[in-house]
C-alpha positions as CSV (number, residue, x, y, z in Angstrom):
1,X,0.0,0.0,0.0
2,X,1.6,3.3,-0.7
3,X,0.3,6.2,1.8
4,X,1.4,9.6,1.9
5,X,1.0,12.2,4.8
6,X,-2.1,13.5,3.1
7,X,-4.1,9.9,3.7
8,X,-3.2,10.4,7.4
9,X,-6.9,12.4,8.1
10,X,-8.2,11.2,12.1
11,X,-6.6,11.7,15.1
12,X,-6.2,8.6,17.1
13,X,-4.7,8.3,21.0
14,X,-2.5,5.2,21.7
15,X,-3.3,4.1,25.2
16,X,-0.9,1.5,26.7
17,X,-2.1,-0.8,29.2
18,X,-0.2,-1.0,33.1
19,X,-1.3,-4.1,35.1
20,X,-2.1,-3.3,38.8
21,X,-4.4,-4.6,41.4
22,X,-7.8,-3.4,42.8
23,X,-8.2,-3.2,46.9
24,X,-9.8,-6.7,46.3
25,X,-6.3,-8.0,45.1
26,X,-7.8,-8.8,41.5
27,X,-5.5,-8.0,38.3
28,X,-6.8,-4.8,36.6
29,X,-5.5,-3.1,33.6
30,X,-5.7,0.4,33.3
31,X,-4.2,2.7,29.9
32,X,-2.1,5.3,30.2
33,X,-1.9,8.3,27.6
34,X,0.9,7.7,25.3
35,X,0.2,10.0,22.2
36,X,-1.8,11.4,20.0
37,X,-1.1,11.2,16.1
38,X,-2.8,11.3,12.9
39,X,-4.0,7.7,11.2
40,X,-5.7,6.3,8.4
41,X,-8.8,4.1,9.5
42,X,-10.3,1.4,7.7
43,X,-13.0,-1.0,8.6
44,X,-12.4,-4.1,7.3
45,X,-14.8,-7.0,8.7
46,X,-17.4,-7.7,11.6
47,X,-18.7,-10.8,12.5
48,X,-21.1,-11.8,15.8
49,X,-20.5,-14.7,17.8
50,X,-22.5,-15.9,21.0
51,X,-20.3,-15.8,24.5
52,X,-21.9,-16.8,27.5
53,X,-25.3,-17.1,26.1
54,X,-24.4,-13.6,25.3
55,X,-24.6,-12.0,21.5
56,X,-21.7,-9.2,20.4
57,X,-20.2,-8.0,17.8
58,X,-16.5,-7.4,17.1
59,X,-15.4,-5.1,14.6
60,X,-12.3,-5.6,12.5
61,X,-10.2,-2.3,11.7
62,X,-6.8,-1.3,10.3
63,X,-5.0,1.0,11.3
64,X,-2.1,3.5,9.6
65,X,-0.2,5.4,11.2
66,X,3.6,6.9,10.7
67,X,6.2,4.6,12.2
68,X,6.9,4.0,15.9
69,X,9.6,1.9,17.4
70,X,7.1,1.9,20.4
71,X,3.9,0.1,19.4
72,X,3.0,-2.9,20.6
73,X,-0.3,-5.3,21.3
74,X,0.0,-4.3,24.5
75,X,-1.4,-1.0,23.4
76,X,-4.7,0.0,22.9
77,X,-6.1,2.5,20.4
78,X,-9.2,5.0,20.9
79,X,-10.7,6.7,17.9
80,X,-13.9,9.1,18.9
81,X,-13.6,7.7,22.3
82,X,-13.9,3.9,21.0
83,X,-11.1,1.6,22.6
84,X,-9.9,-0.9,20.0
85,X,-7.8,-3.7,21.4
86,X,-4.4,-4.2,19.0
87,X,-3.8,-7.8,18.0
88,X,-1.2,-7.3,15.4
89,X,1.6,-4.3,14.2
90,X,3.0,-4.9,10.8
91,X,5.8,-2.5,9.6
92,X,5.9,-1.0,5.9
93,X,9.2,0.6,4.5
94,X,12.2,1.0,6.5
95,X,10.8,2.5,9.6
96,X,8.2,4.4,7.1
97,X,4.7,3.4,8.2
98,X,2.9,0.8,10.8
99,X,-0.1,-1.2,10.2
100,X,-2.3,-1.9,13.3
101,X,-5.0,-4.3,13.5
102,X,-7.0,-3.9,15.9
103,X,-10.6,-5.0,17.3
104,X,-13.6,-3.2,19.1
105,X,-16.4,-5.1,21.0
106,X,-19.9,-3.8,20.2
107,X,-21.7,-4.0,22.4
C-alpha cells in the first residue's frame, strides 16, 4: 500500500495498558496516555458470535499510522472515544509506516 502524509486524516490516541491490582487483590488493567497522532482508519470485517449465552459483535479495523519503534499489542487504540484492542503491528518501508489491527467489542 503506498500512503502519503495527506491519507493520514483522524486523530487517534495510543493508550498503553499497566497491570495493577484493585483493593480486592484482582488483576486490573488500566491505559495510560501515550500520544496522539494522525491515522488512516479502515474498517475491514465484523462478524457476531455468541459468549456466555451472550450476542456481540466485534469489529475488524486497520489501522495507519507513521512509524513508531514503540507500538505494541500491549497498546490499545481510541478513535472518537472507542477503545480498539491491537492484535497485530506490521511494519511497511524501512521504519516508514505501521499497520495496526486492531478490534472493538460492540456491544
Amino acid at each position: 500500500m503506498r500512503l502519503n502524509l495527506r491519507d493520514l486524516d483522524r486523530r487517534v490516541v495510543l493508550e498503553r495498558g499497566d497491570t495493577g491490582q484493585d483493593s480486592a487483590g484482582e488483576a486490573v488493567t488500566e491505559y495510560v496516555h501515550v500520544a496522539r497522532v494522525w491515522a488512516k482508519v479502515q474498517s475491514v470485517s465484523g462478524a457476531e458470535a455468541f459468549a456466555a449465552q451472550q450476542r456481540y459483535a466485534t469489529v475488524t479495523h486497520r489501522i495507519w499510522i507513521q512509524y513508531r519503534a514503540d507500538v505494541t499489542p500491549e497498546h490499545r487504540i481510541v478513535i472518537d472515544g472507542r477503545p480498539f484492542d491491537v492484535f497485530e503491528v506490521i511494519e511497511f518501508g524501512r521504519q516508514e509506516w505501521l499497520e495496526i489491527r486492531a478490534t472493538a467489542r460492540a456491544e
